[in-house]
N, C-alpha and C positions, 0 to 999 in steps of 0.2 A: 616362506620356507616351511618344511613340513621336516619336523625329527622326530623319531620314536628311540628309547629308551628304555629296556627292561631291567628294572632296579634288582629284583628277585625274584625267582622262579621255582616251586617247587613245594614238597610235602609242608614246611616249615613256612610259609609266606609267598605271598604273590604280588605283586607290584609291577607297573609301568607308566611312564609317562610319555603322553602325545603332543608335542605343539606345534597348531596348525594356525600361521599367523599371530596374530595378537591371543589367541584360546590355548590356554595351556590344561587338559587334562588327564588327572591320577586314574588310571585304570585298574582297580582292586586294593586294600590297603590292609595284606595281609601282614604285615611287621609291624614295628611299635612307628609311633609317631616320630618319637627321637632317630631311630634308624633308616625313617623314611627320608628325614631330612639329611642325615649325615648323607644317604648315598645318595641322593641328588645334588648336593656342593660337591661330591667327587665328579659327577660325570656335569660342571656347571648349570646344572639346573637349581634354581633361586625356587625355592618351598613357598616365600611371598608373594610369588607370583601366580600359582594354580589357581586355577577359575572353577575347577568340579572336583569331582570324584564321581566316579562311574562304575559300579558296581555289579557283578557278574552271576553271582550266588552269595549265600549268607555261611559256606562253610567258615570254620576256625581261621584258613589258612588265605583266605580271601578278606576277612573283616577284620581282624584282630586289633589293628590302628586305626580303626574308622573314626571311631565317636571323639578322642583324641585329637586326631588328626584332623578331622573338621571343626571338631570347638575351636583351635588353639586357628584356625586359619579364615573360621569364620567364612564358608563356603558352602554350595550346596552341594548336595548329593543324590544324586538319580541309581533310585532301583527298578525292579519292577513292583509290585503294588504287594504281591505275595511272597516277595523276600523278603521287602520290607519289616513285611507282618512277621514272617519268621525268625526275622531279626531281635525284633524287637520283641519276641516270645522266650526267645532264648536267654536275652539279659531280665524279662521281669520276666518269670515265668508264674504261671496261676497256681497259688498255692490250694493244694487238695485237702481233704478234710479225711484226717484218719477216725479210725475206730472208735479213741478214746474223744477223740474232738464229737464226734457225733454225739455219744452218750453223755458226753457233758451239756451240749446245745440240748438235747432231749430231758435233761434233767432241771436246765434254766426254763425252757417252757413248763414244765409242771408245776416247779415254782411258781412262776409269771399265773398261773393260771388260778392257782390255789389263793396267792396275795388278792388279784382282781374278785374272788368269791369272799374271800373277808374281807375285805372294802365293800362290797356292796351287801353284806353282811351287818358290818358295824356302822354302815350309813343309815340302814332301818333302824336301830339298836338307838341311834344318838336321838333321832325325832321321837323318840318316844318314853326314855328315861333317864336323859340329861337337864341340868338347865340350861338357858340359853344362854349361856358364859361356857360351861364345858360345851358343849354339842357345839360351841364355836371352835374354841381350843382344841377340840375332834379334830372337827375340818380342817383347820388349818395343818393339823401335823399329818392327818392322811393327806392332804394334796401338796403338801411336800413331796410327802412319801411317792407318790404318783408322779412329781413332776420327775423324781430320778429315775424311777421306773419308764419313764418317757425318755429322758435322754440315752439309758441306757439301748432300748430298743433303736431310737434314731441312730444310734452309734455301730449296732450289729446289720441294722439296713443299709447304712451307708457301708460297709463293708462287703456286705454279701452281694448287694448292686457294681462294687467294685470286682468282686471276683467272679460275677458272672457276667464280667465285659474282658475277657480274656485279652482283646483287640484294642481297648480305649488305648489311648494316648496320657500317662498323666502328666501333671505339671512338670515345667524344668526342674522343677529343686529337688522331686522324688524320681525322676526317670532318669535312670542308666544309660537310654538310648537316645536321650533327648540331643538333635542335632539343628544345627542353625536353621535351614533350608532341607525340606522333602523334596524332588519333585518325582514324577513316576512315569516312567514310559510302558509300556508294549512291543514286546517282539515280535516282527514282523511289519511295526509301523515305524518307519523310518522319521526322526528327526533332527532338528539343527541344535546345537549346542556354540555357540561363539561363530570360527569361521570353518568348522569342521561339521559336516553330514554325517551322521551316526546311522547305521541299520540295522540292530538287534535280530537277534534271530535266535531258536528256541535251538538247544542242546540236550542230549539224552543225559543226564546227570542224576543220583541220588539229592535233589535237593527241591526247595519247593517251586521255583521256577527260573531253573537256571539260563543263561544267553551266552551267547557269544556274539561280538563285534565287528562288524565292515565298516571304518570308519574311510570318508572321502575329503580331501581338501585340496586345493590348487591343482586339482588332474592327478595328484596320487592315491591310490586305493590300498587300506593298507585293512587286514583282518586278525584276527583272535579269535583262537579255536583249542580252549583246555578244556579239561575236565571234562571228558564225554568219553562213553563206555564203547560207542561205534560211531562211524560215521554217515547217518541217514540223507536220503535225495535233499533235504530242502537246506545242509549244511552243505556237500556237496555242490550242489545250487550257488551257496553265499562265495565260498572259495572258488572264485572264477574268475581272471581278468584283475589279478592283484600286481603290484610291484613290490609287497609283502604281506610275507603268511607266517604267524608264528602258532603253529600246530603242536599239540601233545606227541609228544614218547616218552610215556611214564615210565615204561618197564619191560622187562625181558622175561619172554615167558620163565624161562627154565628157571633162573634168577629167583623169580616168584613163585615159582610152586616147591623151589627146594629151601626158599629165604625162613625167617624169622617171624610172619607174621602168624597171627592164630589164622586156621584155616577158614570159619567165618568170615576173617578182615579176605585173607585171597579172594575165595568168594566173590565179593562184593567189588574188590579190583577189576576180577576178571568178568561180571555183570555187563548187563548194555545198559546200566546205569553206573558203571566204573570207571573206567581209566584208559587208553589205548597203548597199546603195548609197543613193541618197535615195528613187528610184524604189523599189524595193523596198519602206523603210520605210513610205511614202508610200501606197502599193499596201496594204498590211497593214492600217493605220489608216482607208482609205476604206473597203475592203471585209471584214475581218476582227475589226477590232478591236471592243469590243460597243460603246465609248465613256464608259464609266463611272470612270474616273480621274480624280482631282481635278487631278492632276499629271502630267503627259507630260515626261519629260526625253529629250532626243538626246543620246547619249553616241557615246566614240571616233571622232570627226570625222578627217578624214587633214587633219594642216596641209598637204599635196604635192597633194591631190586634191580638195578638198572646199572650200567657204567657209560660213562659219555659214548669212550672207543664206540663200544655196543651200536650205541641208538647211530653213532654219526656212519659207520660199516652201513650199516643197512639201511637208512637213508641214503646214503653217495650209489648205492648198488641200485637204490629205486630209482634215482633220478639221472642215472648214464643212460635215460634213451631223452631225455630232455640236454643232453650238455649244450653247452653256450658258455661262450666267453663274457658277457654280459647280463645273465640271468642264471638264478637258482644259487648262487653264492652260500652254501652251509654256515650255518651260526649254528652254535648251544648256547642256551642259557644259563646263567649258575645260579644256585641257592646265595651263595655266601656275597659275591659283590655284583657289584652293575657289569651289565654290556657298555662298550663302546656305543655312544650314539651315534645312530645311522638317520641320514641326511639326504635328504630330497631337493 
């Protein structure tokens, strides 16, 4: 049996889950760990049971339950290799060296420099008008003196080696990001995860290497297609010969250019690294789409720009040259609770 489930959808968190035979995986886990579980016992799906998590992009509204959610389940997690990174850049981030840090570091070496010249100062001094009891007693308190001077420096190299590995991985006990199991795919290279085929494929997004999903199991093809600014040939390409498509309608134009955000944030909505609007959606499904899905879902609606009515109008209006009594079946998804699970 193959069911998909979208737990939540939209600006505030992104969630879903797949089960394809015995493989049960979380696709995005952008809600808290607690929230994730409560809405998977509403719609009986058991949290004990996920085998992955499957990761899309590293924005807020896609990760926000990850590390959580993977510790407490003890699972792995598949990104691509540069979300990864971006992820785990955002929870440690490299700390910079302001101004005054500079002229302080600039002011320890002059010291450091001046101490090593009277050391080697007061070592001539001792061979030659100590006796051999002080010129002992010398040495032993400058190589004291020296051995701190030495740890201190081992302490600023291991530091500065640490912050100019922007990328390293540290230990569990200081890493934020630290998760049971990494593993890394590539988009475009299709592989297996339990008893579902997965085919990643690259999306136009603000982020460091976002995908979207063709996930295959027992003869059902089911895809994931958010968070992309347009829709280019090789997404186009992915969305073909599905039984379900859940595709972006973030927003409405008008909605969006008259709403609440700073004009910068529209901007960037309205980018081919942004969001797709209803138009767009709408656009895609009239004339791109082949029409062969039993299930059409609209996901990440903007609660600030968008109304269901809206996105679901101009959807039903794209897809009246596709009707069928047994394909294209309209869904929305919602921010706040799960979908009904849908069953293969």
């Amino acid at each position: 049996m193959v069911r998909f489930t979208v737990l939540a959808s939209g600006s505030k968190g992104n969630a879903s889950v797949l089960t394809a035979g015995r493989t049960r995986i979380l696709i995005d886990a952008g809600i808290s760990c607690r929230e994730l579980f409560r809405r998977m016992m509403l719609v009986d799906e058991d949290p004990a049971t996920l085998s992955a998590i499957l990761i899309t992009h590293e924005h807020a509204d896609h990760i926000n339950g990850l590390a959580v959610t993977a510790r407490k389940l003890g699972i792995p997690v598949f990104f691509t290799e540069a979300t990864h990174r971006a992820w785990v850049r955002q929870l440690t981030p490299r700390k910079r060296m302001t101004y005054a840090d500079w002229l302080a570091e600039q002011r320890r070496l002059k010291a450091e420099a001046e101490f090593n010249a009277t050391l080697a100062e007061t070592n001539n001094e001792t061979s030659i008008g100590l006796s051999d009891a002080e010129a002992l007693e010398s040495e032993e308190a400058l190589d004291a003196a020296q051995e701190l001077v030495e740890e201190e420096l081992a302490e600023t190299a291991a530091a500065e080696e640490a912050a100019s590995q922007p990328n390293r991985i540290p230990s569990r006990a200081e890493n934020p990001a630290w998760l049971p199991t990494v593993e890394y795919f590539t988009a475009g290279v299709p592989f297996t995860l339990g008893d579902a085929s997965i085919s990643p494929f690259t999306i136009p997004h603000d982020a460091a290497d976002p995908v979207g999903f063709v996930f295959e199991a027992e003869g059902v093809r089911l895809a994931i297609a958010t968070d992309l600014g347009y829709i280019p040939p090789n997404v186009k390409a992915a969305l073909r010969n599905l039984d379900l498509l859940q595709i972006e309608s973030n927003h409405d134009l008008e909605m969006l250019r008259d709403g609440p955000y700073p004009w910068s944030v529209k901007q960037r909505v309205l980018s081919r690294v942004g969001h797709l609007s209803n138009d767009a959606t709408g656009e895609f499904l009239e004339n791109e789409y082949d029409g062969g899905a039993t299930y059409v879902i609209l996901a990440h609606l903007s609660e600030s720009n968008n109304l269901p009515d809206l996105a679901r109008v101009t959807a039903e209006r794209a897809l009246s040259n596709h009707a069928s009594l047994l394909s294209n079946r309209l869904l929305i998804a919602s921010q706040h609770e799960p979908m009904s699970s849908i069953r293969f």
